[in-house]
C-alpha positions in Angstrom: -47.9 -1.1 20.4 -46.6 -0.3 16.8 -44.7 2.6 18.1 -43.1 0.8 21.0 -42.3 -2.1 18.4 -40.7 0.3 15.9 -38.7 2.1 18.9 -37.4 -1.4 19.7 -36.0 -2.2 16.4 -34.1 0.8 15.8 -32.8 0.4 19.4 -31.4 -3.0 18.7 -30.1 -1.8 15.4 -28.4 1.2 17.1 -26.9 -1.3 19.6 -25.5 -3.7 17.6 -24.1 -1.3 15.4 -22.0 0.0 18.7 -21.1 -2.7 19.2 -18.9 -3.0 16.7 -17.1 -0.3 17.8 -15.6 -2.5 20.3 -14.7 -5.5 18.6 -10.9 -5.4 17.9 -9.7 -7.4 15.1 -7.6 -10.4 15.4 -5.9 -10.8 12.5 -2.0 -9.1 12.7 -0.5 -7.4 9.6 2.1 -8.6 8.0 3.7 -4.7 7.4 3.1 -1.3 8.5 1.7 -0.3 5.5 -1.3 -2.9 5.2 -1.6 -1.5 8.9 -2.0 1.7 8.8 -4.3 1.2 5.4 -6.6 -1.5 7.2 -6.6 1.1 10.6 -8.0 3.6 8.4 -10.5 1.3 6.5 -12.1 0.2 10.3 -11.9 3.7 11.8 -14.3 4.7 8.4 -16.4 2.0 8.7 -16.8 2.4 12.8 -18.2 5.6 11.7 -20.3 4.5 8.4 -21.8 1.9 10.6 -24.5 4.0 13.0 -25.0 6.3 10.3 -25.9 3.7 7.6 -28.0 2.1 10.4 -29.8 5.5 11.6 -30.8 6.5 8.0 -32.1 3.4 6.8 -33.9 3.1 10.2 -35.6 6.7 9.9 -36.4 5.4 6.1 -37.9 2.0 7.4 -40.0 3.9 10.1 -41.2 6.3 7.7 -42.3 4.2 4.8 -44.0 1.9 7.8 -45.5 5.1 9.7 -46.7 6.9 7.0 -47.8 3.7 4.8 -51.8 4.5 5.3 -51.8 7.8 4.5 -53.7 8.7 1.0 -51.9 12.1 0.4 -48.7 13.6 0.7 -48.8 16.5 3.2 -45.8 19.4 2.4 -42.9 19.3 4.7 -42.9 21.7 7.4 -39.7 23.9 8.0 -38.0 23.1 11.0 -34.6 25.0 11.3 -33.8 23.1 14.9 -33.5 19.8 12.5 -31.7 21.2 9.4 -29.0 23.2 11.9 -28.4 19.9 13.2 -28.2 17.5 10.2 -25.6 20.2 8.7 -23.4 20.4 12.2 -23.3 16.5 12.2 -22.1 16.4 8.1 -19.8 18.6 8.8 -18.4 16.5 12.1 -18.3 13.4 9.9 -16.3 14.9 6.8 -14.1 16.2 9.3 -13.9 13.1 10.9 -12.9 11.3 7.6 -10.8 14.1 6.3 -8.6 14.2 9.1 -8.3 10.2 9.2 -7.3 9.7 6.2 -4.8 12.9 5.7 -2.8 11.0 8.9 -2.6 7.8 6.7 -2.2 9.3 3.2 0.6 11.6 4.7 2.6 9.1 5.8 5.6 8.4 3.7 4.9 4.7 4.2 2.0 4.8 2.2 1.5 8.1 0.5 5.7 7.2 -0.5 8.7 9.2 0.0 8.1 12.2 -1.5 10.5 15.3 -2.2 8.9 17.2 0.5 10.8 14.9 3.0 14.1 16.3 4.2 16.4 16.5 1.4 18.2 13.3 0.0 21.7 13.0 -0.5 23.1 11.2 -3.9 22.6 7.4 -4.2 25.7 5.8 -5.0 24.9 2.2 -7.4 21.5 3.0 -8.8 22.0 1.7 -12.6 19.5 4.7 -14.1 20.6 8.2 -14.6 17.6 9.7 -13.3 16.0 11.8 -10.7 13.8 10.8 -7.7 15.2 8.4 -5.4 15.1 9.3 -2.1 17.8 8.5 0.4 16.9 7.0 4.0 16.6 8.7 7.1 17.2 5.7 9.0 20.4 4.3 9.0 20.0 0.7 9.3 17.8 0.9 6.4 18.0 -1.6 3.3 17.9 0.2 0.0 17.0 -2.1 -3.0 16.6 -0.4 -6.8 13.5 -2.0 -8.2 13.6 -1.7 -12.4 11.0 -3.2 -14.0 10.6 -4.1 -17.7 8.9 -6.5 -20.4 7.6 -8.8 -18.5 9.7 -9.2 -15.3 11.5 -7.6 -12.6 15.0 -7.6 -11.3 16.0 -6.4 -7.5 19.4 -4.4 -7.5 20.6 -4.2 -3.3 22.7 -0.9 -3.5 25.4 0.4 -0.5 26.8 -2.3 0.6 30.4 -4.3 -0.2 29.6 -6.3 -2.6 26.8 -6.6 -5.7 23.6 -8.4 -5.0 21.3 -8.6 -8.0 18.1 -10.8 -8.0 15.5 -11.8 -10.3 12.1 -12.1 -10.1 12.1 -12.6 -6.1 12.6 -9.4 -3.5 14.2 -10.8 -0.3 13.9 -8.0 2.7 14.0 -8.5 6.0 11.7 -8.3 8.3 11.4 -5.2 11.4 13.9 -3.3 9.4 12.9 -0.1 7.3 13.4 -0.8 3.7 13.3 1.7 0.8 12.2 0.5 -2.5 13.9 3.3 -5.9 11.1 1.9 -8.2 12.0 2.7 -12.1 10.9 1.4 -15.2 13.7 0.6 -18.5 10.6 1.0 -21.2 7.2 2.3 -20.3 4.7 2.5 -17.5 4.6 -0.4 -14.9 3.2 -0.3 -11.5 4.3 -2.5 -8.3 1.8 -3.8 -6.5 1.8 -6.0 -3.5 -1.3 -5.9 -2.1 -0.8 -8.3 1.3 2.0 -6.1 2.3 -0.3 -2.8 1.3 2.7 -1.8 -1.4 2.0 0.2 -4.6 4.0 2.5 -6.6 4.0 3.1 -10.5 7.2 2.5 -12.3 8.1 5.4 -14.8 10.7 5.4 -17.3 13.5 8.3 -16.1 12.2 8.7 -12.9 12.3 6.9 -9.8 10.1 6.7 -6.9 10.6 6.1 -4.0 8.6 3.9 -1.2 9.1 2.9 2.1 8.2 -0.1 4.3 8.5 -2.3 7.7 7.5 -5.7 7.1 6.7 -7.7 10.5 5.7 -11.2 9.4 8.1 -13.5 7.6 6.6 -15.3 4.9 6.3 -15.5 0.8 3.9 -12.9 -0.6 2.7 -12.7 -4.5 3.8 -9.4 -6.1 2.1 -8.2 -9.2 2.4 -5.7 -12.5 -0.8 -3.4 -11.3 -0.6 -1.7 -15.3 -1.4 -2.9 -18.1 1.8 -3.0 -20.2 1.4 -5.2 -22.9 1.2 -8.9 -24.3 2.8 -10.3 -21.7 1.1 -8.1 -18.4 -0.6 -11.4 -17.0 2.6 -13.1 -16.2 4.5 -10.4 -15.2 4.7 -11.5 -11.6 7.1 -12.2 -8.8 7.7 -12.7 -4.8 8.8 -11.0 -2.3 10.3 -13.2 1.3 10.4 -11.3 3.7 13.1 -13.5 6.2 14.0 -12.9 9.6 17.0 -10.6 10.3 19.1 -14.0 10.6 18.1 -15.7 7.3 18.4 -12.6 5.6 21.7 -12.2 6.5 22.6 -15.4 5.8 20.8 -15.2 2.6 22.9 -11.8 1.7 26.6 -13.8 2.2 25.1 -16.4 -0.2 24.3 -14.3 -3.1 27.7 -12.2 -2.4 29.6 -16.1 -2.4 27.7 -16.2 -5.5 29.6 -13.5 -7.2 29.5 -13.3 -11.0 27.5 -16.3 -11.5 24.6 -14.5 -9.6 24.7 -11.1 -11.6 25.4 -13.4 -15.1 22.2 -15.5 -14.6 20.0 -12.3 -13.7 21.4 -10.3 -16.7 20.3 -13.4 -18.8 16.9 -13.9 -17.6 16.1 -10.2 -18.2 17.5 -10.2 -21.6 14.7 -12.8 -22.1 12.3 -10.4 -21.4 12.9 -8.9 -25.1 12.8 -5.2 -23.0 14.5 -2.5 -24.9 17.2 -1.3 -22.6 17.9 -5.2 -21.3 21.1 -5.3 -21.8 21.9 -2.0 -20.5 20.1 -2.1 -17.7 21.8 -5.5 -16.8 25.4 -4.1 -17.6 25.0 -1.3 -15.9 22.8 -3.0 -12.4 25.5 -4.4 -10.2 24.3 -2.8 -7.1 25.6 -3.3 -3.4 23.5 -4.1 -0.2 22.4 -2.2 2.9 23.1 -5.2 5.2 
């Protein structure tokens, strides 16, 4: 009756933890990136699942089976049962190895790397340094990302006019856009985490990141480094619009002219970053519309 009992359990737990392997999500991402990442996160725990659930359910049955006895009796060897415990390890780590190389390797997460096909010069970004990486795609929106003591400014390069922004990244949405993320003083990092963007911000270097953003909305964007006093409130946005707004959006900063680039070069200077005013002279960048 014990036996039948115990068989019972760990047939229910077995079940239920199928089960899961059927129950699709609801919730839609709001990029590509925070797609692939979350994909990736639910294919390894699909798999963690029925193992987690098999091993604590051999442990359970054992501690209850064997609960009695007054002595330990050595373990027999059984080569049947150690052959396949190794086969199935090995099935799993290939499992996960495989999973994640597709995800890591993609240049929307693991970023666009100098292994892609070879970038041309980037006309308009205001560093001389190596490391951006120029689109494939040719609708795609190019924005230079510098960050600095204790903010960031959003410099939209190729385009016919200069659009520089403050503290808020407008892209728009179901359109690749490639982020040339540099840093004026030390070590930052960019980190959005609804929209499954991260990329470190180095001083001299860019790097570059790329991204598809499907839902419009406001998302919180964050310094992921510590990089001083002032870390905590370095924080911005990022609005992702539709193609429409964005547009419209774009004619409104160019209108803007001057007055646009003038009030972003002052609110950096208030940052107190080292190569402020520099960086602001030398940031009029133009837009991939």
């Amino acid at each position: 009756m014990n036996a039948t009992r115990t068989r019972m359990v760990l047939g229910i737990g077995v079940g239920l933890a199928l089960a899961t392997l059927f129950v699709d999500p609801a919730a839609a991402q709001p990029s590509i990136n925070s797609k692939l990442i979350t994909n990736l996160n639910e294919k390894l725990l699909y798999a963690a699942v029925p193992i987690t659930v098999l091993v604590e359910g051999i442990l359970i049955y054992t501690v209850y089976r064997f609960k009695d006895s007054g002595e330990a009796k050595p373990t027999q060897e059984n080569r049947r049962l150690e052959i396949t415990w190794t086969i199935a390890t090995a099935i799993v780590l290939l499992f996960v190895g495989l999973a994640a190389y597709q995800v890591l390797g993609s240049s929307f997460v693991g970023g666009v790397t100098v292994s892609d096909p070879p970038s041309q010069s980037i006309q308009g970004l205001s560093e001389d340094a190596k490391g951006a990486q120029a689109p494939t795609e040719e609708d795609a929106v190019q924005v230079e990302v510098v960050a600095q003591k204790y903010s960031w400014t959003f410099n939209y390069i190729q385009a016919d006019g200069d659009v520089s922004n403050t503290g808020t990244l407008v892209i728009p949405a179901n359109q690749p856009v490639y982020l040339h993320v540099i840093s004026v003083d030390w070590l930052h990092s960019f980190h959005a985490p609804e929209l499954g963007l991260k990329q470190d911000a180095f001083p001299e270097q860019y790097n570059t990141m790329k991204t598809e953003a499907y839902e419009p909305g406001t998302y919180q964007l964050y310094c992921a480094e510590y990089c001083g006093v002032g870390h905590s409130s370095m924080l911005g946005t990022i609005e992702v619009k539709s193609q429409a707004d964005y547009q419209k959006w774009l004619q409104q900063q160019k209108q803007g002219g001057s007055g646009n680039s003038s009030s972003s070069s002052s609110n950096s200077n208030s940052t107190g970053g080292p190569n402020a005013s520099a960086n602001n002279s030398s940031s009029g960048a133009l837009v991939t519309a």
